[in-house]
C-alpha positions as CSV (number, residue, x, y, z in Angstrom):
1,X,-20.6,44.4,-63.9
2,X,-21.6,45.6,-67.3
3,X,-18.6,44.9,-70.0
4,X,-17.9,47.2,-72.7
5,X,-16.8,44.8,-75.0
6,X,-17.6,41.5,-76.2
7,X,-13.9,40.9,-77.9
8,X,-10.9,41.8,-76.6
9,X,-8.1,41.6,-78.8
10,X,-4.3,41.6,-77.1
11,X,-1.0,42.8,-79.1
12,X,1.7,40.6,-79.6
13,X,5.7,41.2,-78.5
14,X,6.8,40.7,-81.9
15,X,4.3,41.9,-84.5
16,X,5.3,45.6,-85.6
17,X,3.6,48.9,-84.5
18,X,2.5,49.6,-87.9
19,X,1.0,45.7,-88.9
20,X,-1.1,46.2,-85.7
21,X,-2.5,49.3,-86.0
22,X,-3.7,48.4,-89.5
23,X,-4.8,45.1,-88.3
24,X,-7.1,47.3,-85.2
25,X,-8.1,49.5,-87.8
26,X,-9.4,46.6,-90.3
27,X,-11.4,44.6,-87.8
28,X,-12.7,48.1,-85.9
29,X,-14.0,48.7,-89.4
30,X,-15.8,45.5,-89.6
31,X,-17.6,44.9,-86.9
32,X,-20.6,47.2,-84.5
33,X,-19.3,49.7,-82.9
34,X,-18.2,49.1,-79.3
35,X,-18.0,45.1,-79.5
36,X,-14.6,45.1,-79.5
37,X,-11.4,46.5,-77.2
38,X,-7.8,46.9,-77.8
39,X,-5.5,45.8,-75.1
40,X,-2.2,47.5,-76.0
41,X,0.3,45.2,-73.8
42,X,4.2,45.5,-74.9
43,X,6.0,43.9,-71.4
44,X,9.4,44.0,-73.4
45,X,9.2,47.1,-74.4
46,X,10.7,51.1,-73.1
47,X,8.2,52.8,-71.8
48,X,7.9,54.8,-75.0
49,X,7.2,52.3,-77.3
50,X,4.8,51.4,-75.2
51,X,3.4,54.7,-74.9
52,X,3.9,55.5,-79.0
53,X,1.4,52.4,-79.6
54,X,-0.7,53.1,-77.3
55,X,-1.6,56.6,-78.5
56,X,-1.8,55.3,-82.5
57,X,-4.3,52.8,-80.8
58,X,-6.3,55.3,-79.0
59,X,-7.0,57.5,-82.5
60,X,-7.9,54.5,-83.9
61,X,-10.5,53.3,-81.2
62,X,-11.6,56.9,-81.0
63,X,-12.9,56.6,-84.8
64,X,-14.1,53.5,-84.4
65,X,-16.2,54.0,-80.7
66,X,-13.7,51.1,-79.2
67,X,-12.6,50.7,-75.7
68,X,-9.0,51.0,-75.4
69,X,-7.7,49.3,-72.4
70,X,-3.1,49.8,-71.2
71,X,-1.3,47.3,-69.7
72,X,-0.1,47.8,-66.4
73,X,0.9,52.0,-66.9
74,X,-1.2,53.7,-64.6
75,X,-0.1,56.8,-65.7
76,X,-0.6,56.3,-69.9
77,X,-4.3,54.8,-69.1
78,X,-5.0,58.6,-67.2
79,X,-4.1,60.2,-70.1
80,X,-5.5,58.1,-72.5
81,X,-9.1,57.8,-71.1
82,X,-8.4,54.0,-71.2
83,X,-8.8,51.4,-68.8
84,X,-6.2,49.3,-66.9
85,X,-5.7,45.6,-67.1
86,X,-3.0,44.7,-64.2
87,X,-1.6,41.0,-64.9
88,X,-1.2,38.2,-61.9
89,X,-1.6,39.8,-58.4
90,X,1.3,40.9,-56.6
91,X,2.7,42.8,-53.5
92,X,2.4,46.2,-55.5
93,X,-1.4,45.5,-56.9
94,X,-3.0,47.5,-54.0
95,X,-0.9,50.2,-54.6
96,X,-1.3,50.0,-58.2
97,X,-5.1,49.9,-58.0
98,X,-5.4,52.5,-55.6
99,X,-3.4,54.7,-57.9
100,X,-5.4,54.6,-61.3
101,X,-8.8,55.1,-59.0
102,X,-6.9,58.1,-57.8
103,X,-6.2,59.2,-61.7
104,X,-9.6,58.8,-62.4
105,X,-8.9,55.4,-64.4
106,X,-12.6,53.8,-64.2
107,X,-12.2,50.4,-65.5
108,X,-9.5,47.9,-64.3
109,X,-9.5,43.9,-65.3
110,X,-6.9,41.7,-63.0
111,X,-5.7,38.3,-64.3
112,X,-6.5,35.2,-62.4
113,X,-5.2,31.9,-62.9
114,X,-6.7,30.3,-60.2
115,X,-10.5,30.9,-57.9
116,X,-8.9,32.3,-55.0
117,X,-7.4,35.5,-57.1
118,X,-10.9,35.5,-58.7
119,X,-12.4,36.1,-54.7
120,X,-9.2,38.7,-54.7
121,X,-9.9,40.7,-57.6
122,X,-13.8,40.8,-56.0
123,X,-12.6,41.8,-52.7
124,X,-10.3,44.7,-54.1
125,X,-13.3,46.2,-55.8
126,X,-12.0,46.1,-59.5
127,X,-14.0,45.7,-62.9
128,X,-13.2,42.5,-64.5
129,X,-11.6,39.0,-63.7
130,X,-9.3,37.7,-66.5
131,X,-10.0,34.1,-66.2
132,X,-7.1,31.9,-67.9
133,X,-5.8,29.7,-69.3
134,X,-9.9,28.3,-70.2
135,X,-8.1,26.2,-73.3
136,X,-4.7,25.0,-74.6
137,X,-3.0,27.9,-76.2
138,X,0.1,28.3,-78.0
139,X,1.9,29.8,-75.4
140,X,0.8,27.0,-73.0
141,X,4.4,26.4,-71.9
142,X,7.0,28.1,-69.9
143,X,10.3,27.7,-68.8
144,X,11.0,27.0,-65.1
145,X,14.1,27.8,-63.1
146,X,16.5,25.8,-64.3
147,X,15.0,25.7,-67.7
148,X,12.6,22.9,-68.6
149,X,9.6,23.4,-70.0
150,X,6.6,23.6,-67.8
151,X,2.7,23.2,-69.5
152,X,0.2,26.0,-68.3
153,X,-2.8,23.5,-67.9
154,X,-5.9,24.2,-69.0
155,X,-8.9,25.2,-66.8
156,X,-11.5,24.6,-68.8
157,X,-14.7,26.2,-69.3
158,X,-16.0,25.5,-65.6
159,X,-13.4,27.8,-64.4
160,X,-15.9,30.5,-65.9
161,X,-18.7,29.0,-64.1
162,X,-16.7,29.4,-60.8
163,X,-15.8,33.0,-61.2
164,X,-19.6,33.6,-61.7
165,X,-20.5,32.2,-58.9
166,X,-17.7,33.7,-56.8
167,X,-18.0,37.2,-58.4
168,X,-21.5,37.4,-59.4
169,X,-22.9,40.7,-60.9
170,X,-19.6,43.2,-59.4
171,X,-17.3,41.4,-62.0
172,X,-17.4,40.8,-65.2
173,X,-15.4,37.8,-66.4
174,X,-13.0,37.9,-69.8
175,X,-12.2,34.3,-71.0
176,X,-8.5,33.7,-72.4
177,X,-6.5,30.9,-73.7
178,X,-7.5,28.8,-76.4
179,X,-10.2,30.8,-78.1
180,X,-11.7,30.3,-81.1
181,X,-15.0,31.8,-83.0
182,X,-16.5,28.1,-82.4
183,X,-15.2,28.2,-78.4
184,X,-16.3,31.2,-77.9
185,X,-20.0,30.4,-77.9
186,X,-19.1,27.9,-75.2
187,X,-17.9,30.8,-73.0
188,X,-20.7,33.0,-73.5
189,X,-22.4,29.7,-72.3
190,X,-20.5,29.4,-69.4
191,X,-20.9,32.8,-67.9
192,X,-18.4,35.1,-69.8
193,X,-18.5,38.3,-70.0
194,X,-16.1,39.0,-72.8
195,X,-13.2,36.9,-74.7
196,X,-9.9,37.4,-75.5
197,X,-7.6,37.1,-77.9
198,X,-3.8,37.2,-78.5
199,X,-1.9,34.9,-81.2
200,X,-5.0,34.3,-83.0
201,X,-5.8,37.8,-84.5
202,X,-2.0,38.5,-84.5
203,X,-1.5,35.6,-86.5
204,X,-4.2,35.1,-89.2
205,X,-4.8,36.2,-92.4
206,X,-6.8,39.3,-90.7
207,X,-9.4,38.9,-93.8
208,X,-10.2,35.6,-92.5
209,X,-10.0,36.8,-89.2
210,X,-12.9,39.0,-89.9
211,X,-14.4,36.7,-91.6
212,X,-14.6,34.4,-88.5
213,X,-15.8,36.8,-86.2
214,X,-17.7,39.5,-87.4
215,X,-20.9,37.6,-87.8
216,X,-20.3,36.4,-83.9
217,X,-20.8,40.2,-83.5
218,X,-23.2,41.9,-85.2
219,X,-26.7,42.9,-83.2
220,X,-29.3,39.9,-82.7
221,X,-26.6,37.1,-82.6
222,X,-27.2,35.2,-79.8
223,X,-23.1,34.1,-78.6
């Protein structure tokens, strides 16, 4: 499965409307056209936040020839002419998926945290495996029921490797957790289709985020 990205770069929770869309808009302005995606994901927020970002991201991507992709609202990704990403599978994900092919949404990614939901995104027929945590991250812990903190252990690069393998050429794979400009090259070695970033590009000083990761993307670099 041909990607349309090589970067795909995940809004925070917290960081404001207006600091990401100028952060989108500096790195889409700095790098080839179409290397990069927008993932507009705001799981804490009303439906019309979500939907207010999401269309300020989607003028932006529009200038810039970048692939917008929606978390998990069928209906704003339709409207939007973006794709879908749809996070760890549930009871609803058939439904879900079955849905956006019905409103002519064309690309949908799945999260996988493990090889058998990789062999489940293949056998539901969608786009892209999500395959995480590949490195520590800084959101590597959560809480369990009654409160203590549980790590999110790393899979390492061979979990790539394994969703190849499973997946073959019908998926193609998007490596999260962990990744820097110096680990990406690893997962590009590993099988990879894509990486993905949250904290990182929300985080840094986004001239030195450019700085890191334009020259990864520009035409003849081998990642």
């Amino acid at each position: 499965m041909t990607c349309p990205f090589r970067l795909q770069l995940i809004t925070s929770e917290e960081t404001s409307d207006d600091e990401l869309v100028e952060r989108a808009r500096i790195v889409l302005a700095s790098v080839p056209k179409g290397s990069v995606s927008i993932h507009v994901r705001r799981r804490s927020h009303e439906y019309q936040d979500v939907k207010k970002l999401a269309e300020r991201m989607a003028e932006v991507c529009a200038l810039s020839g970048a692939f917008l992709v929606v978390n998990r609202h069928v209906d704003l990704a339709a409207e939007l002419g973006a794709g879908l990403h749809l996070g760890k599978p549930d009871g609803a994900m058939r439904q879900t998926i079955d849905q956006a092919r019905a409103a002519n949404v064309d690309w949908i990614s799945l999260s996988t945290h493990a090889d058998e939901e990789v062999e489940l995104a293949l056998s539901v027929g969608v786009s892209a495996a999500m395959v995480s945590p590949i490195f520590a991250t800084q959101s590597g812990a959560r809480t369990n029921k009654v409160g203590d903190a549980v790590l999110k252990t790393p899979r390492g690069l061979s979990a790539l490797t394994r969703a190849s393998a499973i997946g073959g050429g019908d998926l193609a794979y998007i490596a999260l957790g962990g990744v820097d400009a110096l680990l990406a090259r690893q997962c590009f070695e590993s099988e990879a289709s894509a990486v993905a970033l949250m904290h990182r590009w929300n985080e840094m000083q986004i001239d030195n985020f450019v700085d890191e990761w334009a020259p990864l993307l520009s035409p003849g670099t081998r990642l």
